[in-house]
Every structure is written in structure tokens, then in C-alpha cells.
C-alpha positions as a Markdown table, in Angstrom:
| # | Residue | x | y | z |
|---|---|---|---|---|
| 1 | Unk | 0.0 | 0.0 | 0.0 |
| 2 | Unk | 1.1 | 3.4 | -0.6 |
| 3 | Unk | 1.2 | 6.3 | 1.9 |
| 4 | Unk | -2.5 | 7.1 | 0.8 |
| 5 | Unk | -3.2 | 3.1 | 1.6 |
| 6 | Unk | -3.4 | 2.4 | -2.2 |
| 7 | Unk | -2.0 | -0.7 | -3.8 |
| 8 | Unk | 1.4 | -0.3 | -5.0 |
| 9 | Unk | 3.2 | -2.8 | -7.4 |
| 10 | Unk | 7.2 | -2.7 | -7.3 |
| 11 | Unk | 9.4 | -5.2 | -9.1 |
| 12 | Unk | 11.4 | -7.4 | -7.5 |
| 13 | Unk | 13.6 | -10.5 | -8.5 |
| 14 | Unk | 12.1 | -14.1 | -7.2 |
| 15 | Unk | 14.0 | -17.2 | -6.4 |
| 16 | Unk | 12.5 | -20.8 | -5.5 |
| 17 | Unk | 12.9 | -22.6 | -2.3 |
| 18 | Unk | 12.9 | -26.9 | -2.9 |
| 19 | Unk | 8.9 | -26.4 | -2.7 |
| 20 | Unk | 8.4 | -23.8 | -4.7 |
| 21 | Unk | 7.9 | -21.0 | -1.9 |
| 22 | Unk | 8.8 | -17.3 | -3.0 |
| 23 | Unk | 12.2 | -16.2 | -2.1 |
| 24 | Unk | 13.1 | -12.2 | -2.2 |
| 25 | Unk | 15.7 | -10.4 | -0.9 |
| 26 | Unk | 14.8 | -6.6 | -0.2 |
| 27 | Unk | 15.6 | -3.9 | 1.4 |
| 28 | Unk | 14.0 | -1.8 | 4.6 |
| 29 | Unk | 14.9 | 1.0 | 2.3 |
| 30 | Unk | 12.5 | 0.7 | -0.4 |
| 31 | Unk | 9.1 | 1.3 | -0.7 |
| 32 | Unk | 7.7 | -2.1 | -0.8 |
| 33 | Unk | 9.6 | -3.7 | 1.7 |
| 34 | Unk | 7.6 | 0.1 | 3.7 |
| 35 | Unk | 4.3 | -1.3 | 2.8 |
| 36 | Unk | 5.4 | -5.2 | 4.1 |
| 37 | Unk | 6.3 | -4.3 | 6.8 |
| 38 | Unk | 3.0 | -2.5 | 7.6 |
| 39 | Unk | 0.6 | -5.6 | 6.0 |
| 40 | Unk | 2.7 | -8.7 | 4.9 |
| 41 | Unk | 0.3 | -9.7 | 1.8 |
| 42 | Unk | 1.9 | -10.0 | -1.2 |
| 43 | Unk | 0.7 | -11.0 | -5.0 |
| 44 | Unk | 4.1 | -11.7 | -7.2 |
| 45 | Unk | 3.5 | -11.9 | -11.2 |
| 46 | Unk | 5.3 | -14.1 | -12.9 |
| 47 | Unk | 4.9 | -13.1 | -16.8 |
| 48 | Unk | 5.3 | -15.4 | -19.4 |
| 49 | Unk | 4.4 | -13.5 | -22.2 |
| 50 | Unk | 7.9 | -12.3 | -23.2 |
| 51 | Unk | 8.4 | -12.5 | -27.4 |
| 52 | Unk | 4.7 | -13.0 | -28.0 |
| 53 | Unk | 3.2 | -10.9 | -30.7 |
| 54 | Unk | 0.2 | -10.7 | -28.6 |
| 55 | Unk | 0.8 | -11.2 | -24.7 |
| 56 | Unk | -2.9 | -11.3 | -23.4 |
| 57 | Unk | -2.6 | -14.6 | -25.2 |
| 58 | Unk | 0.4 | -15.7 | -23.0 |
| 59 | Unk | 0.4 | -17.7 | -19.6 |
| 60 | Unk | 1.0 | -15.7 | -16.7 |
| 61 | Unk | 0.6 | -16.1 | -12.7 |
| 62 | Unk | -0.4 | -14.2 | -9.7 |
| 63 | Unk | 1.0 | -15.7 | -6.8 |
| 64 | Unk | -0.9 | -14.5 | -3.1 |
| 65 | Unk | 0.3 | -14.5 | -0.1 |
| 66 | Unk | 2.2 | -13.5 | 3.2 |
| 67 | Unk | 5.8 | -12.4 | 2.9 |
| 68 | Unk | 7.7 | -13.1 | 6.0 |
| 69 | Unk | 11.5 | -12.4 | 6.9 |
| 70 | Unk | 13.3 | -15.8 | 6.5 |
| 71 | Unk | 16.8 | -16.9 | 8.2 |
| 72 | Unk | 16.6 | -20.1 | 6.9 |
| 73 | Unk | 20.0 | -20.8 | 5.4 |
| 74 | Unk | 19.0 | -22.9 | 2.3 |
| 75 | Unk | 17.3 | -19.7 | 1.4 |
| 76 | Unk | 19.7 | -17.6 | 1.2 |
| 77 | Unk | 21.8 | -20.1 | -0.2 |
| 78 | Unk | 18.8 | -20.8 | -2.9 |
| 79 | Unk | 18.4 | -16.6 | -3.7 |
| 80 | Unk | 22.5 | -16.4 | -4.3 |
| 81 | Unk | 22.7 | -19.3 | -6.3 |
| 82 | Unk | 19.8 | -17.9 | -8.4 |
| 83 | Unk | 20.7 | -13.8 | -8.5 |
| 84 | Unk | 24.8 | -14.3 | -8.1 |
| 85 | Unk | 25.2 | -10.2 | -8.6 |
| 86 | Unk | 23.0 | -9.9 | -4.9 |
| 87 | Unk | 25.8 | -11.4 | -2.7 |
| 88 | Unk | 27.3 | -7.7 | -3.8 |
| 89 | Unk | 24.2 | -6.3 | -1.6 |
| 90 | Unk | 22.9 | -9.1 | 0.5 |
| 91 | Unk | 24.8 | -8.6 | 3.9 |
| 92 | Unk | 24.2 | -5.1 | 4.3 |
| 93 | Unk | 22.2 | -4.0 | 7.4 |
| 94 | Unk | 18.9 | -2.9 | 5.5 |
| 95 | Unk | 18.6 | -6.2 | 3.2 |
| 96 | Unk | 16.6 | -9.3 | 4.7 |
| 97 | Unk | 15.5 | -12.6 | 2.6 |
| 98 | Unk | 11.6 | -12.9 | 2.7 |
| 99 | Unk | 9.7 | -16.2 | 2.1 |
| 100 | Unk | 6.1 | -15.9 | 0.5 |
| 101 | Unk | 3.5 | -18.6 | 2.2 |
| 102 | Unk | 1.3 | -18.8 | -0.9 |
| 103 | Unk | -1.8 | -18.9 | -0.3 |
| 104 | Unk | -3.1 | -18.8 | -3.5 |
| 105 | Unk | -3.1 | -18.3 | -6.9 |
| 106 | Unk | -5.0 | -16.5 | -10.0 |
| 107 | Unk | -3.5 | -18.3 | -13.4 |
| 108 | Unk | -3.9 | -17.2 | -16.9 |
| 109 | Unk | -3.0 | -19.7 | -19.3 |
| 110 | Unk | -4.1 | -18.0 | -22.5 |
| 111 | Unk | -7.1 | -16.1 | -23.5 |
| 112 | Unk | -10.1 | -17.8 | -21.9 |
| 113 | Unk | -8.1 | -20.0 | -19.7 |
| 114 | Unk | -7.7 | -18.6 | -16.4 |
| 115 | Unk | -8.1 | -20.8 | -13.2 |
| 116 | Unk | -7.4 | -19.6 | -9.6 |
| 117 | Unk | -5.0 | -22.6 | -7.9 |
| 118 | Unk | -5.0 | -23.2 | -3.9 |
| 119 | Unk | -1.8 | -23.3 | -2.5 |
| 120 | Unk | -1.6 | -27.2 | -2.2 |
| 121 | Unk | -2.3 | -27.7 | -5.9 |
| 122 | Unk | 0.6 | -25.6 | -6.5 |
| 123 | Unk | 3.3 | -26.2 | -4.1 |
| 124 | Unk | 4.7 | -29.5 | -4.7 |
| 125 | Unk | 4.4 | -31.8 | -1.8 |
| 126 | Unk | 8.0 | -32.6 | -0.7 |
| 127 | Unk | 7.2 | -35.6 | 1.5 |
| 128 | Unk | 10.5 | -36.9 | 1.3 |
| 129 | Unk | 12.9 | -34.4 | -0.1 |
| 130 | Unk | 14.7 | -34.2 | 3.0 |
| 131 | Unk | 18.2 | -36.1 | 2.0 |
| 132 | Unk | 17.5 | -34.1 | -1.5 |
| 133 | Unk | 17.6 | -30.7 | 0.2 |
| 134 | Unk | 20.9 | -31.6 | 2.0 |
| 135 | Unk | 22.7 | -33.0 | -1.2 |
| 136 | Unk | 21.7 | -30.1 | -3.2 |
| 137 | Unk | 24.8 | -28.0 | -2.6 |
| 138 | Unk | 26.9 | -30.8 | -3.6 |
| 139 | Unk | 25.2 | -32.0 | -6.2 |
| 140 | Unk | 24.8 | -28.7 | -8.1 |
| 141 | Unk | 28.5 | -27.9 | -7.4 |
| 142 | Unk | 29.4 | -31.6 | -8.6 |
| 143 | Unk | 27.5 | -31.0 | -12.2 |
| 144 | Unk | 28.4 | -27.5 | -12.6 |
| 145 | Unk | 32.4 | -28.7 | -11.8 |
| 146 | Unk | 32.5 | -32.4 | -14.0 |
| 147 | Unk | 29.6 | -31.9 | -15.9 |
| 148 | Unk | 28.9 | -28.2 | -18.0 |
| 149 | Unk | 28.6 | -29.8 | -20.7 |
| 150 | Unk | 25.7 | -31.7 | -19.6 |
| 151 | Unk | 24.6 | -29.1 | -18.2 |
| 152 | Unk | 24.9 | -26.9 | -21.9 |
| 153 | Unk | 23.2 | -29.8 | -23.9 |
| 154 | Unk | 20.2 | -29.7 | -21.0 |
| 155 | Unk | 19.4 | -25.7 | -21.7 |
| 156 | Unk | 20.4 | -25.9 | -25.2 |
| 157 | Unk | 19.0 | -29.4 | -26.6 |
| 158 | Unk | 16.3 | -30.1 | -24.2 |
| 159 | Unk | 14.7 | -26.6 | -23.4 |
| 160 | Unk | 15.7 | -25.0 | -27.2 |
| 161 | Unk | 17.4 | -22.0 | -25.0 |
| 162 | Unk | 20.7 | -19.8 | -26.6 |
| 163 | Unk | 23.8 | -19.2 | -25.6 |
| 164 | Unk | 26.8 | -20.8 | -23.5 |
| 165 | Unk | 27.9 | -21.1 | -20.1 |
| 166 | Unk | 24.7 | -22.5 | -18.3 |
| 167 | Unk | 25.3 | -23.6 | -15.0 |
| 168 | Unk | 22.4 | -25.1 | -12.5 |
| 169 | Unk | 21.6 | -23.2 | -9.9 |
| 170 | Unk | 19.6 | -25.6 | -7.7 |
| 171 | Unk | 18.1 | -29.0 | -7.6 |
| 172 | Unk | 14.3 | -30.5 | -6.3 |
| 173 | Unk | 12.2 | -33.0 | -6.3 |
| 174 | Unk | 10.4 | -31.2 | -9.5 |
| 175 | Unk | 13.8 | -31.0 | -11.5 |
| 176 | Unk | 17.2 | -28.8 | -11.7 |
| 177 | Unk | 17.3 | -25.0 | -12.3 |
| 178 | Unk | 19.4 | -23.5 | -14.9 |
């Protein structure tokens, strides 16, 4: 909310904890951090619409829910891995890593195709992804160290993405980041 109490949309940059939960790393400084601080709810777009000719025919996302400092160090491990150029900013005494709890949320999947999706049809359930959640430092630093080109053929071959030098940033019970 702004000062007035009207909504106010910022951008931000997002990362994924192993269940898909909202990561953000922001600072007491800014205005939205202001307006979390004062009510905690949240709605995050993610667009997918980039390159279309026509982007209201494009699958986008609203995700709802409560942001909520987080000192959990996987996250902060999870955020760095994803935006590297934030470890510049990250320890200085204004910035904090938030966690969404999603709550819900309003998908667009093309013209005509809009759904809303509760939070447990969205969030993987990790039931067991506790030894995955330990190995995943090793296991990303094992295939980005032995295995780039792997790694390269995955983003290039098997998601038809450009360019060189992909590394993963993270692993989970859904698949790996890149």
C-alpha cells in the first residue's frame, strides 16, 4: 500500500525454495519492503508472455500470499545461487531474505483460460525431499564442476534456450534450475 493506503506494485527478483515457496531479498529502504512491513500480503506476477506478438494470449501467474523475513540458510543459499550479482548487496544492514506462504493463486493460461489454484495444488508436496535438500549444494557444485557440458546440452538441446555457459543453480524434487 502506498502512503495514501493504495496498492502499489514494485518489481522485485524471485527465487524458488525446494517447494516452490517465493524467495526475495529486499531492502528496509525501499518502498515495498515500507508497505510489508505495515501488511505482509503479497501478490508476485510471474509473466510469461515475453516475445509474444500478442501477450494477453500468454500464460501468466499471480501468486498470493504473506511475505515473511526468513533466516533459513538454504534460502539464502537458494536466492544467491539464483541472482549471483545480490551477494554484492545481501549482507548489508537494510537487506533481509523474505519467504512468501502462498496462499493462492490467479492463473492465466491464454485467453479464456484462467483458473485460480490453492496453494496445495501448486506447491509441490516434498514428503520426502529431506536427504534431497541436504545434497543439493553438492550435487549442483558436482554437475556445474565435472559436468557443464551436460549441463549446456540440457538448456540448449532439451529446453531450445541460446547461448553458452549455463550452470544449475539448484536441484528439487520437480527437477534442476538453470
Amino acid at each position: 500500500l502506498a502512503a495514501d493506503g493504495a496498492p502499489y506494485a514494485s518489481l522485485v527478483m524471485a527465487a524458488c525454495d525446494l517447494d516452490g515457496t517465493p524467495l526475495l531479498l529486499l531492502s528496509r529502504l525501499a518502498e515495498h519492503t515500507k508497505n510489508l512491513l505495515a501488511d505482509a500480503r503479497v501478490s508476485l506476477l510471474y509473466d510469461g508472455t515475453a516475445g509474444l506478438a500478442s501477450p494477453l494470449t500468454g500464460a501468466r501467474v499471480s501468486v498470493q500470499g504473506r511475505a515473511m523475513v526468513s533466516t533459513e540458510p538454504r534460502h539464502r543459499a537458494r536466492y544467491l545461487a539464483r541472482h549471483p550479482d545480490a551477494a554484492q548487496f545481501a549482507d548489508f544492514g537494510d537487506f533481509a531474505f523474505y519467504a512468501v506462504a502462498v496462499e493462492r493463486a490467479h492463473l492465466v493460461a491464454g485467453f479464456g483460460r484462467i483458473h485460480w489454484v490453492a496453494a496445495p495444488d501448486l506447491l509441490p508436496d516434498l514428503g520426502k525431499a529431506g536427504p534431497l535438500a541436504e545434497a543439493e549444494a553438492g550435487i549442483v557444485a558436482h554437475m556445474n564442476e565435472d559436468h557443464a557440458d551436460a549441463i549446456q546440452l540440457y538448456a540448449t538441446r532439451l529446453l531450445g534456450a541460446a547461448g553458452d555457459g549455463w550452470s544449475m543453480t539448484g536441484i528439487d524434487a520437480e527437477g534442476c534450475d538453470l
